[in-house]
PDB file with one MODEL, atoms N, CA, C and O in Angstrom:
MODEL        1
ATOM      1  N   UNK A   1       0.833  -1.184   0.000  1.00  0.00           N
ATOM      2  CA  UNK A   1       0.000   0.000   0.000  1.00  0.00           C
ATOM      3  C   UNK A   1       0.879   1.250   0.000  1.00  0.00           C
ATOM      4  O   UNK A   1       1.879   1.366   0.708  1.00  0.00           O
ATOM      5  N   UNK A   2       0.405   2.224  -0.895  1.00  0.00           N
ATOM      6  CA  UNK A   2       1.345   3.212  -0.821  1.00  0.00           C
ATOM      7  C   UNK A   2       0.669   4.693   0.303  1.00  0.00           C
ATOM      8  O   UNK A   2      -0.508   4.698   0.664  1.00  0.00           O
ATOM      9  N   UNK A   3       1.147   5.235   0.495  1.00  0.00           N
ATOM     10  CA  UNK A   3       0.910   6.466   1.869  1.00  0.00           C
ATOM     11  C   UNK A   3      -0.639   6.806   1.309  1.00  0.00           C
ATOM     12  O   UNK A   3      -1.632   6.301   1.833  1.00  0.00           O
ATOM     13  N   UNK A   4      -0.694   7.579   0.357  1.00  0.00           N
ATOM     14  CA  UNK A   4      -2.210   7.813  -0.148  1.00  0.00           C
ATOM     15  C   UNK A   4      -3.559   6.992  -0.029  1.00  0.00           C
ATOM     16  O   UNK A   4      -4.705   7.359   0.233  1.00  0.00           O
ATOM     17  N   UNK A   5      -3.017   5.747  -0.315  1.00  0.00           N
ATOM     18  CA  UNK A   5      -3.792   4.608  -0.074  1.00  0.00           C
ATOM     19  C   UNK A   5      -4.136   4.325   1.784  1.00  0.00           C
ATOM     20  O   UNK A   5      -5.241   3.853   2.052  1.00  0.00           O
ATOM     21  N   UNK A   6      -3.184   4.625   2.929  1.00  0.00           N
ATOM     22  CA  UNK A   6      -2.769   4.331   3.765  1.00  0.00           C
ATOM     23  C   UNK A   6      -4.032   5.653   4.383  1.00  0.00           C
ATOM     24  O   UNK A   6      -4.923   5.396   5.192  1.00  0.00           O
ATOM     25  N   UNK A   7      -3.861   6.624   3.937  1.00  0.00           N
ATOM     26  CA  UNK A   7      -4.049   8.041   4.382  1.00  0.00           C
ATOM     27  C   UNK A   7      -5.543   7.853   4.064  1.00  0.00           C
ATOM     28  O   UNK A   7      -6.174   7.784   5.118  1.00  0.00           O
ATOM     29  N   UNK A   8      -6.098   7.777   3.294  1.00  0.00           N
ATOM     30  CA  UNK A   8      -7.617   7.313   2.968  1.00  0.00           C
ATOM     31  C   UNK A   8      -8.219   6.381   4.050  1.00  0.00           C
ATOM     32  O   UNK A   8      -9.290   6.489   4.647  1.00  0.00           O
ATOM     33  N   UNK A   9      -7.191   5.380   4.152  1.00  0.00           N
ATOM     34  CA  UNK A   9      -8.566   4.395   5.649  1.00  0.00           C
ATOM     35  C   UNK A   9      -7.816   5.247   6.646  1.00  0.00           C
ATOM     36  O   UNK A   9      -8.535   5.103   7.635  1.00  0.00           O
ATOM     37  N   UNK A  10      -7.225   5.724   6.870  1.00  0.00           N
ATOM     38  CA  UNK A  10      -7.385   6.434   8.502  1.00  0.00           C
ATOM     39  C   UNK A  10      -8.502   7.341   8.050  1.00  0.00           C
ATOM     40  O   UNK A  10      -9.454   7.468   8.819  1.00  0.00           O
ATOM     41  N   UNK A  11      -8.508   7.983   6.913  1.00  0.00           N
ATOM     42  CA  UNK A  11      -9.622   9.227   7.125  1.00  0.00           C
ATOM     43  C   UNK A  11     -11.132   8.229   7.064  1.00  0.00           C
ATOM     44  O   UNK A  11     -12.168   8.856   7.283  1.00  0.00           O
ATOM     45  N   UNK A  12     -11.217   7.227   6.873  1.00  0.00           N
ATOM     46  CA  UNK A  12     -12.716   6.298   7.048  1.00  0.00           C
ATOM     47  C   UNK A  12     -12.540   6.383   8.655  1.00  0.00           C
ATOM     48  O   UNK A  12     -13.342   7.047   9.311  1.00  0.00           O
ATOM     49  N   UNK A  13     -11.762   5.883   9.102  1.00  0.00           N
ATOM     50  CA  UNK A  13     -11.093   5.853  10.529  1.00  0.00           C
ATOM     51  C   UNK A  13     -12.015   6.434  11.218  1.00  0.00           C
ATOM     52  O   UNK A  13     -13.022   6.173  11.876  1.00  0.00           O
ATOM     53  N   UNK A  14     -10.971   7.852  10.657  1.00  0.00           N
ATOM     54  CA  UNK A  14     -11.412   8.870  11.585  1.00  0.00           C
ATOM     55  C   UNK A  14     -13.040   9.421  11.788  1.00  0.00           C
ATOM     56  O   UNK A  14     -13.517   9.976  12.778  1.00  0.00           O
ATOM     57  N   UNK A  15     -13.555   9.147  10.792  1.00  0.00           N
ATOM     58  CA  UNK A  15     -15.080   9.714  10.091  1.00  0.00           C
ATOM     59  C   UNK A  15     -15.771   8.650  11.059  1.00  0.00           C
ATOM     60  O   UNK A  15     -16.838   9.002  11.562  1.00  0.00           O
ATOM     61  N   UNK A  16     -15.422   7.767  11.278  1.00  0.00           N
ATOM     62  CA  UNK A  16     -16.221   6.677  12.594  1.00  0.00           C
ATOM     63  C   UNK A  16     -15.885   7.060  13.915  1.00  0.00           C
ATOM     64  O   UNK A  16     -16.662   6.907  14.858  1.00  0.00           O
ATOM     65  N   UNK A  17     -14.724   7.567  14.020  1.00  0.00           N
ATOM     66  CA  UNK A  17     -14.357   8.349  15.549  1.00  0.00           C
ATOM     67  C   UNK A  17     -15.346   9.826  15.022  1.00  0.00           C
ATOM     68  O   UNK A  17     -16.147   9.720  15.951  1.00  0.00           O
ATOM     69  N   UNK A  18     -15.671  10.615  14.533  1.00  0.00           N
ATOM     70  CA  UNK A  18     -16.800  11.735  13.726  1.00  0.00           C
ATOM     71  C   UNK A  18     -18.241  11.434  14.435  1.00  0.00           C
ATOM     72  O   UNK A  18     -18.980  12.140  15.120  1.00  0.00           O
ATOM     73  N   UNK A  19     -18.334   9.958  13.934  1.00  0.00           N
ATOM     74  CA  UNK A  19     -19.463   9.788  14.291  1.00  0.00           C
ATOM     75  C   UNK A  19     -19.815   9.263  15.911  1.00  0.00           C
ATOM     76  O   UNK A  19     -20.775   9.633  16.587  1.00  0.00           O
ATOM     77  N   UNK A  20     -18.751   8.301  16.308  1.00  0.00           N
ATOM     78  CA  UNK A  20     -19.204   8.220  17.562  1.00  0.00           C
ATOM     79  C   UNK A  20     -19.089   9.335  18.709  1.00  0.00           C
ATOM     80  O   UNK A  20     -19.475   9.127  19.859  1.00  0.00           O
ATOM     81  N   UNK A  21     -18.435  10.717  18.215  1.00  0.00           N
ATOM     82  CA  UNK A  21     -18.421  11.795  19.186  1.00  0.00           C
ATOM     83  C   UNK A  21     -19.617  12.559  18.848  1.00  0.00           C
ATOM     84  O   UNK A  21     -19.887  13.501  19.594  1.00  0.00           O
ATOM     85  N   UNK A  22     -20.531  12.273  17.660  1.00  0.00           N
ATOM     86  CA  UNK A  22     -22.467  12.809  17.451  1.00  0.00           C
ATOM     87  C   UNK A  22     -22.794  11.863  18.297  1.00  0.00           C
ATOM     88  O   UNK A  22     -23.661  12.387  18.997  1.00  0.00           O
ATOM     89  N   UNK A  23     -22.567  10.376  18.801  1.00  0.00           N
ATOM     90  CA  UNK A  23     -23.783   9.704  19.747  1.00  0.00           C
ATOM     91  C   UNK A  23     -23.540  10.156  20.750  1.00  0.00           C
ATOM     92  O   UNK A  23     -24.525  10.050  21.481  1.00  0.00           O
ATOM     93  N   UNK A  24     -22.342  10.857  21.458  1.00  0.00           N
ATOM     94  CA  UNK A  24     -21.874  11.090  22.646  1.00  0.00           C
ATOM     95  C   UNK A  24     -22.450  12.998  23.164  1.00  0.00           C
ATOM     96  O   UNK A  24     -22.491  13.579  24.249  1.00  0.00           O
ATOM     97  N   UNK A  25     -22.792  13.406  21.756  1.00  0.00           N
ATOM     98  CA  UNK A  25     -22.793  14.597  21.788  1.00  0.00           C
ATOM     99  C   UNK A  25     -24.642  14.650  22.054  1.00  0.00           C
ATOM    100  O   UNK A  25     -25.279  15.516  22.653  1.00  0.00           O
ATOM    101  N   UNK A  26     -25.124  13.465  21.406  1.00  0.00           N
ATOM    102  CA  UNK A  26     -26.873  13.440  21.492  1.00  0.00           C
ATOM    103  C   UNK A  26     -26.644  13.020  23.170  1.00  0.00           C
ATOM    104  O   UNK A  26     -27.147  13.692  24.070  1.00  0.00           O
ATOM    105  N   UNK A  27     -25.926  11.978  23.381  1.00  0.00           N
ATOM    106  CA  UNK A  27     -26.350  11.766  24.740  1.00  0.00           C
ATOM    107  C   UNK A  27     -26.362  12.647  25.824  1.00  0.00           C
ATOM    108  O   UNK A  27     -27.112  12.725  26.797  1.00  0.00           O
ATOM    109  N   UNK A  28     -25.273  13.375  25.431  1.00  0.00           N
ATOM    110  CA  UNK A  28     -25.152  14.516  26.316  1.00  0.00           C
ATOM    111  C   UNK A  28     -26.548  15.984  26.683  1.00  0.00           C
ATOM    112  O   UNK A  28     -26.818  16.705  27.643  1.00  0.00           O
ATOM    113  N   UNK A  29     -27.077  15.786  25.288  1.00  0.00           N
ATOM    114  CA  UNK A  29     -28.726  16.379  25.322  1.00  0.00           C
ATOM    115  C   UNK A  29     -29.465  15.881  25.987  1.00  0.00           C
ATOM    116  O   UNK A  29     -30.272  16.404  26.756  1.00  0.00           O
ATOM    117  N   UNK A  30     -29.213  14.449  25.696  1.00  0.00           N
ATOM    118  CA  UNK A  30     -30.501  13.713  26.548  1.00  0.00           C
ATOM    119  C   UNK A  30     -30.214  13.826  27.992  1.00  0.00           C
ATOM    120  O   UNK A  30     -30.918  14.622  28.613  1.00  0.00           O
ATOM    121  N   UNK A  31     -29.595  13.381  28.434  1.00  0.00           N
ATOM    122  CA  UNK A  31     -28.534  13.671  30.078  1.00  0.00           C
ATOM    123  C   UNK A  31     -29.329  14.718  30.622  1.00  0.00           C
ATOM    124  O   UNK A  31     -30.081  14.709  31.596  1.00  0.00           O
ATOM    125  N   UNK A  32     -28.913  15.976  29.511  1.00  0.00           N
ATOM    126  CA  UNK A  32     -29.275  17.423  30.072  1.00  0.00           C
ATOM    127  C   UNK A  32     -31.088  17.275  30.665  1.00  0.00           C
ATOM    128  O   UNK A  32     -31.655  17.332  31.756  1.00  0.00           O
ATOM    129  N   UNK A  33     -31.542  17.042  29.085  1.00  0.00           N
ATOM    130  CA  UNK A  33     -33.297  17.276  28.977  1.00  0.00           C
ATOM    131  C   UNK A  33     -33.540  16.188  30.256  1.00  0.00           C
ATOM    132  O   UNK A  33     -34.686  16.276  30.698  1.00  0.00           O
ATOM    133  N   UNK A  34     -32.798  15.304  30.856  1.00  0.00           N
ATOM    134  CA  UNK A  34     -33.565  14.203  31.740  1.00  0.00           C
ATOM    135  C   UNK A  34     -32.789  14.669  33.018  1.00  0.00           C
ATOM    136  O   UNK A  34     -32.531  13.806  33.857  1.00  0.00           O
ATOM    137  N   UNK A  35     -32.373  16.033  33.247  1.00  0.00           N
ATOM    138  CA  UNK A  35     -31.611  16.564  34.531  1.00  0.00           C
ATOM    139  C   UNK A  35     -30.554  15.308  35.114  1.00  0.00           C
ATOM    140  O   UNK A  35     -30.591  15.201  36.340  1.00  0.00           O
ATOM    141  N   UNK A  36     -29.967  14.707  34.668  1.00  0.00           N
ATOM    142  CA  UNK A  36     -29.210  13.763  34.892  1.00  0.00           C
ATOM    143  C   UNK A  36     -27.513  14.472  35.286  1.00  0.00           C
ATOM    144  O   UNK A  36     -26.818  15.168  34.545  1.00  0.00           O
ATOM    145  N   UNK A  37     -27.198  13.981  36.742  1.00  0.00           N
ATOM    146  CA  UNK A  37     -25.951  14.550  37.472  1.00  0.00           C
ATOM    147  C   UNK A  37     -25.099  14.120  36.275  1.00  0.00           C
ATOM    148  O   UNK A  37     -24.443  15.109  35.946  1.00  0.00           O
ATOM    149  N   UNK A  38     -24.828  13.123  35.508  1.00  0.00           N
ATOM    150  CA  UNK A  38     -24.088  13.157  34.417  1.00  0.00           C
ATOM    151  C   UNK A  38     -23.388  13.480  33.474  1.00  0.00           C
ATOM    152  O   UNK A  38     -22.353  13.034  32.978  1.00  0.00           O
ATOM    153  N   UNK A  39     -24.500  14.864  33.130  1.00  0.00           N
ATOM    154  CA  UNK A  39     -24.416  15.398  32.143  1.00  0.00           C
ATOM    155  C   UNK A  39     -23.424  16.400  31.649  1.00  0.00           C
ATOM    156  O   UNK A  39     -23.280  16.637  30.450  1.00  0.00           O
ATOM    157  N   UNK A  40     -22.484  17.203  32.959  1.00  0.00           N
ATOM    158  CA  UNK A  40     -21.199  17.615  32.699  1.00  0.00           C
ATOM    159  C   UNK A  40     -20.471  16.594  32.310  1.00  0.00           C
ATOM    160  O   UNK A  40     -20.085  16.658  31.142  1.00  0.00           O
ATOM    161  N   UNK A  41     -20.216  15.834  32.812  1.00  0.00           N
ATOM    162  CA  UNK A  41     -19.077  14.606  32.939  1.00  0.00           C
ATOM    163  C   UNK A  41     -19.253  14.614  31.374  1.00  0.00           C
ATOM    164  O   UNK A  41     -18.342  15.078  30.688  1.00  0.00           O
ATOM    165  N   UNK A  42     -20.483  14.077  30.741  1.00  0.00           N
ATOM    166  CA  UNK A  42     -20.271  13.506  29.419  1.00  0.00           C
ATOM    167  C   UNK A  42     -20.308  14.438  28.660  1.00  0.00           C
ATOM    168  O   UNK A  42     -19.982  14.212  27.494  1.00  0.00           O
ATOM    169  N   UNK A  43     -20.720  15.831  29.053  1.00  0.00           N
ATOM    170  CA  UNK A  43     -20.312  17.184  28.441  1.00  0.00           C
ATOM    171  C   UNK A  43     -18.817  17.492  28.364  1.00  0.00           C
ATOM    172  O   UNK A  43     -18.488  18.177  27.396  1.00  0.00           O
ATOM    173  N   UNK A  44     -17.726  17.064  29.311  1.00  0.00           N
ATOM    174  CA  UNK A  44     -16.525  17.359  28.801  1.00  0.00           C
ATOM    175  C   UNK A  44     -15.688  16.370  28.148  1.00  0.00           C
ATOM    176  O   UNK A  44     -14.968  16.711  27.209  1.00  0.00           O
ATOM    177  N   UNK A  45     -15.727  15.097  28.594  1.00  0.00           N
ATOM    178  CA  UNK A  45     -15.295  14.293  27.951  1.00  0.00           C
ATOM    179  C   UNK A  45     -16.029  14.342  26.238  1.00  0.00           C
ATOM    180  O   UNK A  45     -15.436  13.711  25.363  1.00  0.00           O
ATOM    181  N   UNK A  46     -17.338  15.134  25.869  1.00  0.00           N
ATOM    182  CA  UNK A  46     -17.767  15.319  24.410  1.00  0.00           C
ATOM    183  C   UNK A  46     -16.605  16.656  23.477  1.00  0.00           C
ATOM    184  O   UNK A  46     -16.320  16.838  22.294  1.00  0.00           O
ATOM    185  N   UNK A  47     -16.209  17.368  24.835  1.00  0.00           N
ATOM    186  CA  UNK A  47     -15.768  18.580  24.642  1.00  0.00           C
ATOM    187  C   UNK A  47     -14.113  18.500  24.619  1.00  0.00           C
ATOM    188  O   UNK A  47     -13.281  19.350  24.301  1.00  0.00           O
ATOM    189  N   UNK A  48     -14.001  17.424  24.986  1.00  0.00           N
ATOM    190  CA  UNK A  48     -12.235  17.585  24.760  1.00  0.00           C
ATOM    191  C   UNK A  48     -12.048  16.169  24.052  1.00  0.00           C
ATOM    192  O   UNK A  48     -11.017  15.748  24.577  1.00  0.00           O
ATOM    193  N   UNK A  49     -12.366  15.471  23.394  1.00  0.00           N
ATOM    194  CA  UNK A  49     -12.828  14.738  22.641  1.00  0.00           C
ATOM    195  C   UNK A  49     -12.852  15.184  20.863  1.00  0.00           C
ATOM    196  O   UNK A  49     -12.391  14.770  19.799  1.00  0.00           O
ATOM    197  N   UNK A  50     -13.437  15.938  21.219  1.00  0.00           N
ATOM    198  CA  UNK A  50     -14.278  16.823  19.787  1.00  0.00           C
ATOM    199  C   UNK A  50     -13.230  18.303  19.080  1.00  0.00           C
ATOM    200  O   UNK A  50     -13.231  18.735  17.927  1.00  0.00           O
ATOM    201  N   UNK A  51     -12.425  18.781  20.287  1.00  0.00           N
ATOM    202  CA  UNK A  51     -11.451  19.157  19.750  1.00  0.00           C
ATOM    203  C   UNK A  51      -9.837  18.675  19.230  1.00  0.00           C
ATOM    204  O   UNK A  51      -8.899  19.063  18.534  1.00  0.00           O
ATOM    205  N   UNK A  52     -10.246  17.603  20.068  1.00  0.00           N
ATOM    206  CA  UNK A  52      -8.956  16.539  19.408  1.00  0.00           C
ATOM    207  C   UNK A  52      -9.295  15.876  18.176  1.00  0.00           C
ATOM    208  O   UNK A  52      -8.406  15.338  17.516  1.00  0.00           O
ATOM    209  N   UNK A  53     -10.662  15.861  17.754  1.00  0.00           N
ATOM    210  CA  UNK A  53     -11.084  15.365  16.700  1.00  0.00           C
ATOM    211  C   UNK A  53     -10.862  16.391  15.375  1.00  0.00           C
ATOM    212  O   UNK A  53     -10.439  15.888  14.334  1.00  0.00           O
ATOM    213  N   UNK A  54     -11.119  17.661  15.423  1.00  0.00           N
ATOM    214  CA  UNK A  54     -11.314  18.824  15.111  1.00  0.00           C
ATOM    215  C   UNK A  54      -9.520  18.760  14.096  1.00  0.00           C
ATOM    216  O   UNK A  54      -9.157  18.614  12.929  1.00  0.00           O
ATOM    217  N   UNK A  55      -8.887  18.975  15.447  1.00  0.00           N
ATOM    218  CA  UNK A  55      -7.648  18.872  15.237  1.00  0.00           C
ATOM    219  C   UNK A  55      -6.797  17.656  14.170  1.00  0.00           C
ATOM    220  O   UNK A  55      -6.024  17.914  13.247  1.00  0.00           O
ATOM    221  N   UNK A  56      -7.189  16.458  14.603  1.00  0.00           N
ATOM    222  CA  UNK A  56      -7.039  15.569  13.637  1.00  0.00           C
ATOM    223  C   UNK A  56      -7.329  15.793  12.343  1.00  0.00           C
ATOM    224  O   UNK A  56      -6.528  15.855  11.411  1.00  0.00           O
ATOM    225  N   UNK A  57      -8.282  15.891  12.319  1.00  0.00           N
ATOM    226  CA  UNK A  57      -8.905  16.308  10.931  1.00  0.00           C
ATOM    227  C   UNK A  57      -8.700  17.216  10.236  1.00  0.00           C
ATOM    228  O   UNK A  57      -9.024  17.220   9.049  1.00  0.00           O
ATOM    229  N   UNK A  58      -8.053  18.285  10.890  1.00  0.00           N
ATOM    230  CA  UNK A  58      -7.140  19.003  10.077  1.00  0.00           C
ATOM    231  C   UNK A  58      -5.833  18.541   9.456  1.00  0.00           C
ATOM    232  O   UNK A  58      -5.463  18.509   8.282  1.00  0.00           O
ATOM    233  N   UNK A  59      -5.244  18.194  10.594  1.00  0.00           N
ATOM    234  CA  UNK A  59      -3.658  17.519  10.205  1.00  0.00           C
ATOM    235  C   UNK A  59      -4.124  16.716   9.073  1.00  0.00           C
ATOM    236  O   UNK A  59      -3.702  17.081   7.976  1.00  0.00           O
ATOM    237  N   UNK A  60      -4.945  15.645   9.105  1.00  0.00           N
ATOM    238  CA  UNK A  60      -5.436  14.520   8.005  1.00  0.00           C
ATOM    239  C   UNK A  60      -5.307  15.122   6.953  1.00  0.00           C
ATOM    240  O   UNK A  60      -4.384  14.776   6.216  1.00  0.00           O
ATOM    241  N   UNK A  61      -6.170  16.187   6.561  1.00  0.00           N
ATOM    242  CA  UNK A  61      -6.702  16.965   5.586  1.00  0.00           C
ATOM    243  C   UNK A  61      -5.075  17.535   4.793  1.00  0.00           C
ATOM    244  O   UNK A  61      -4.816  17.527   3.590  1.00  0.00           O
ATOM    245  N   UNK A  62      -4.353  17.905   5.717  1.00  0.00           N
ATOM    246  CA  UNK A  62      -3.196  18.817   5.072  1.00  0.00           C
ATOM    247  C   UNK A  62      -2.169  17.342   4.908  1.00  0.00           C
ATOM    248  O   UNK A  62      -1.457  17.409   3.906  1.00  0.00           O
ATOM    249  N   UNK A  63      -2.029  16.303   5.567  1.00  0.00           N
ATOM    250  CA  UNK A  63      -1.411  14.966   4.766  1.00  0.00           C
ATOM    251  C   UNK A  63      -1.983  15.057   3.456  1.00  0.00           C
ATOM    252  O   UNK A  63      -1.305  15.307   2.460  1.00  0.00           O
ATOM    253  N   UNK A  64      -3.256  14.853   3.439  1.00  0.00           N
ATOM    254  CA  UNK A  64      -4.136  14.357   1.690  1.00  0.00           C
ATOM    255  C   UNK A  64      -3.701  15.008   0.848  1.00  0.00           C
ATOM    256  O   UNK A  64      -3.226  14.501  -0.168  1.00  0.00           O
ATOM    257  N   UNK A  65      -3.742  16.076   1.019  1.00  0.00           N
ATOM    258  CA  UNK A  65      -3.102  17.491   0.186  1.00  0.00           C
ATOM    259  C   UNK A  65      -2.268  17.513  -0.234  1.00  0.00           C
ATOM    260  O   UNK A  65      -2.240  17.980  -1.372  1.00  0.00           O
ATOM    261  N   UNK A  66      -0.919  16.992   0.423  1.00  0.00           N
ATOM    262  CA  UNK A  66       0.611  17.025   0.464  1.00  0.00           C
ATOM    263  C   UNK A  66       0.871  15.818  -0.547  1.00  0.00           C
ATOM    264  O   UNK A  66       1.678  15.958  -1.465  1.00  0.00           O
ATOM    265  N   UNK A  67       0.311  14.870  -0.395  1.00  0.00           N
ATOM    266  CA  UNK A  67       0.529  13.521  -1.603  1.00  0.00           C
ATOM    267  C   UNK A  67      -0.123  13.346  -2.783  1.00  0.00           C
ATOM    268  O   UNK A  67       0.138  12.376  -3.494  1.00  0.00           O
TER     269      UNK A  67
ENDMDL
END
């Protein structure tokens, strides 16, 4: 496999780490709407989570670019 090829399934990868920080991000609504003591907890772990994701996905983006 050459890097390009390599660089494409991490970005599937990553697009599934994308999506499981939206179920974490709904749960965190629901938490809220059901007054649940929870709901910070899974509010920051959504929140520092989501900027590491953010971040990734940039770097990713500027690999794709580069090859």
């Amino acid at each position: 496999m050459d890097i390009k090829s390599n660089l494409l399934e991490l970005e599937e990868a990553a697009q599934r780490i994308s999506d499981g920080l939206a179920a974490i991000r709904i749960m965190v609504v629901g938490l809220d709407g059901a007054g649940s003591e929870y709901t910070g907890a899974f509010h920051a772990v959504w929140d520092y989570l989501s900027d590491a994701d953010k971040e990734f996905q940039k770097q990713l983006a500027v690999c794709l670019e580069a090859v």
